[in-house]
N, C-alpha and C positions, 0 to 999 in steps of 0.2 A: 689303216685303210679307211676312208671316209667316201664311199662310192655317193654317189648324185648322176640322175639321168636326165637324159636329154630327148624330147617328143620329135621325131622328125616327121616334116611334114605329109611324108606316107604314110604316117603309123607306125611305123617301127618305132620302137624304143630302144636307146645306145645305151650301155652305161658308160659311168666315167670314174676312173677312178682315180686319179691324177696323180701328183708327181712322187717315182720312185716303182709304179706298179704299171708303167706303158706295155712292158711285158706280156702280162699277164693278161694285160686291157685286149691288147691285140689280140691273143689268142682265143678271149671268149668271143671276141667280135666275128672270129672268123669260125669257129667250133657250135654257137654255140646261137646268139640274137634272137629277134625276135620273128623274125620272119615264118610264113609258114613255111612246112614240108613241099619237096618238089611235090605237085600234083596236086595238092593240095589249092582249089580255088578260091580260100577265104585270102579276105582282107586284111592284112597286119594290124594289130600285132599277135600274135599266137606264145602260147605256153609250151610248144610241144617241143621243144631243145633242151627248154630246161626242165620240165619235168621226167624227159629220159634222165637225164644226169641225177635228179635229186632222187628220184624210185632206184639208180644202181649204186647211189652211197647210202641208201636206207639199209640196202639188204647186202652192203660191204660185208666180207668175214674176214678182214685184214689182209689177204691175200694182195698180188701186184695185179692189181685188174686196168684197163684203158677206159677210160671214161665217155671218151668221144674223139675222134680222129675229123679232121678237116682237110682243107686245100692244103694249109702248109706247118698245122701245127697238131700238137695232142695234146691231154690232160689224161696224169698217169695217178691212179692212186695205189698207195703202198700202207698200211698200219694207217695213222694219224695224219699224212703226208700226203699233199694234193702237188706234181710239177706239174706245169707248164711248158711244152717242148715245144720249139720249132723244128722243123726239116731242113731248113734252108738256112738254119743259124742267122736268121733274121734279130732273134735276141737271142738273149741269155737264158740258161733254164732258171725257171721263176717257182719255188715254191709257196707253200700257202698250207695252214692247218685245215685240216676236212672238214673243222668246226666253223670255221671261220668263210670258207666259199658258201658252204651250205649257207650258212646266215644271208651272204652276199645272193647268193643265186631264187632264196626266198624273197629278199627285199627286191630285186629284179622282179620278180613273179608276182609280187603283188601289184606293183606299177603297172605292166604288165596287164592285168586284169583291170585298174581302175581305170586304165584308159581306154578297156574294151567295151566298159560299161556308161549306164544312162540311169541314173536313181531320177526320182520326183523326191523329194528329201520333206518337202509339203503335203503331199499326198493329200488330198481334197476331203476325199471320203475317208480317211483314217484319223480319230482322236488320240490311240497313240498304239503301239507296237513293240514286239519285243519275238525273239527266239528261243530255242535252247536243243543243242544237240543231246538226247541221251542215250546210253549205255545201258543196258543190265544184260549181266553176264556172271556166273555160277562158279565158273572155272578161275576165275582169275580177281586178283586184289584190285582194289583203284588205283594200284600206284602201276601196275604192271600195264592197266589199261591206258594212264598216263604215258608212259613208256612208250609202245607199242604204237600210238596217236603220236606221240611228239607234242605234247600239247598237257597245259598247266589245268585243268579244270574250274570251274567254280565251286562246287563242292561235288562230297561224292558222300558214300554212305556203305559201310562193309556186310556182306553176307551174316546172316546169324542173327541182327539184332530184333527184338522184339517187333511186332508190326506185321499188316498183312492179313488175308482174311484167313490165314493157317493158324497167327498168332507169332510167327518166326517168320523172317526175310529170308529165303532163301540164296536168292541173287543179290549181288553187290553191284550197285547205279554208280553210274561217273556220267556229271553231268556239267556243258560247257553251255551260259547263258549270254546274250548279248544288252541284257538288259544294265542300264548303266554305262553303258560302255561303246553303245553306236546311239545316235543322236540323229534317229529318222523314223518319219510315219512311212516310208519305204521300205516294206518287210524284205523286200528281195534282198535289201543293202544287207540286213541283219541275215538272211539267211547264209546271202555270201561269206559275211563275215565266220559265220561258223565252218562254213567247207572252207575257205582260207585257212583255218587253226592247224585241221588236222591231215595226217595223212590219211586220204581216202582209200590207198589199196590198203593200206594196213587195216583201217576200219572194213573195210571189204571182206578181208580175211577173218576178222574177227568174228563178222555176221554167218562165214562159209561154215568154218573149219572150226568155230568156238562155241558155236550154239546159243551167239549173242543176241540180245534184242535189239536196234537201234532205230532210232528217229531223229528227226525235226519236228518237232512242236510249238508252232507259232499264237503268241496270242495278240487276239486281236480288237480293238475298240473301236467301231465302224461309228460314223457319221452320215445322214444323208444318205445315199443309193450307188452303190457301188463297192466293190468288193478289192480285197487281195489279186494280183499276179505274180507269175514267177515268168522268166526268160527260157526259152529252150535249154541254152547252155546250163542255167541252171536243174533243168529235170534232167540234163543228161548227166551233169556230176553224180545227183541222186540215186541216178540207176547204178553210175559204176560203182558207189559206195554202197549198194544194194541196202538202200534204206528207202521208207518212205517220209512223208512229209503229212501232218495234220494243221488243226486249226481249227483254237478255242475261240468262237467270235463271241462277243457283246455287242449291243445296241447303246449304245450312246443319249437317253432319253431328254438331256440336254438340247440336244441337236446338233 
């Protein structure tokens, strides 16, 4: 499967998956797009189809759960095992590894977002920019906080080792940086990039029921008069990940 999307000229974003998978194509088409929710007044394209589907394969327990029901088709997941039904035997029933949509339904979801989005990638007043979402948390290894996020970190650092104004770390840091790796004086792009990595109800969870500490901490190398923003939709992911957001500025004495 080699999916590639297509922008329509309302916003919505189609995907494509072509020959061999028309099946299955139809059936997210019709389960699943990007359109918003009835009643919903926004403008297309929206996330919120597919992040139902990806938040109830996050929290799969192998069991035969329904993914999502439409006009004329479903997506059944069973163990490993994602079908495809019609109702009206419109196709064939289409399977698919739950490894393998998830990949599919995040690279949708990215698209998705970049086309809901507006960087300045120049940013006037910024000499240069960078993120990093961090972690500390007591209870749990870096590899578990890995886990749990869905997401590779940049480094991390384990509970125990020397350091700290006790003399001993208590908490173990996982920490995912954008530096290197996004190529903008537009901190929001970098910011996004980091709520992009991971899962935010998971990281949510972690902050509730785990006794974690997490952030966004941007730093920043200002030029000239004018600062940092962030987008709504961005302070709203923020909140649902119940983290907050800082920033290390510098002055630029170059100018």
């Amino acid at each position: 499967m080699k999916p590639h999307f297509h922008h329509a000229a309302d916003g919505v974003v189609h995907v494509r998956l072509g020959e061999g998978w028309e099946g299955l194509q139809e059936a997210l088409e019709d389960l699943l797009g990007s359109r918003p929710p009835r009643g919903d007044d926004s403008a297309p394209p929206s996330t919120y189809w597919l992040d139902r589907v990806l938040a109830l394969m996050h929290r799969h327990d192998g069991s035969r759960i329904e993914l999502s029901s439409g006009n004329t088709s479903r997506l059944i997941l069973e163990g490993a095992t994602v079908t495809a039904t019609a109702d009206d035997e419109t196709f064939v029933d289409v399977e698919v590894s739950a490894w393998e949509l998830e990949m599919l339904l995040r690279s949708w979801r990215r698209e998705v977002l970049e086309a809901r989005r507006r960087y300045d990638d120049e940013y006037a007043t910024c000499r240069d920019t960078h993120a990093s979402l961090r972690v500390f948390v007591a209870e749990l290894s870096p590899a578990g906080v890995s886990h749990l996020l869905s997401c590779r970190p940049t480094r991390t650092r384990d509970a125990g080792l020397p350091g700290g104004p006790r003399g001993r770390r208590d908490q173990a840091s996982w920490l995912l940086s954008s530096e290197g790796v996004i190529d903008s004086r537009d901190v929001r792009r970098h910011v996004d990039y980091l709520l992009d990595s991971v899962d935010l109800d998971a990281l949510a969870a972690l902050v509730s029921e785990r006794d974690a500490r997490a952030d966004v901490f941007c730093y920043w190398l200002s030029k000239g008069h004018g600062g940092p923003t962030l987008d709504p939709g961005q302070m709203s992911r923020l909140v649902r990940a119940g983290i907050g957001i800082g920033f290390d500025v510098y002055a630029d004495d170059a100018g």
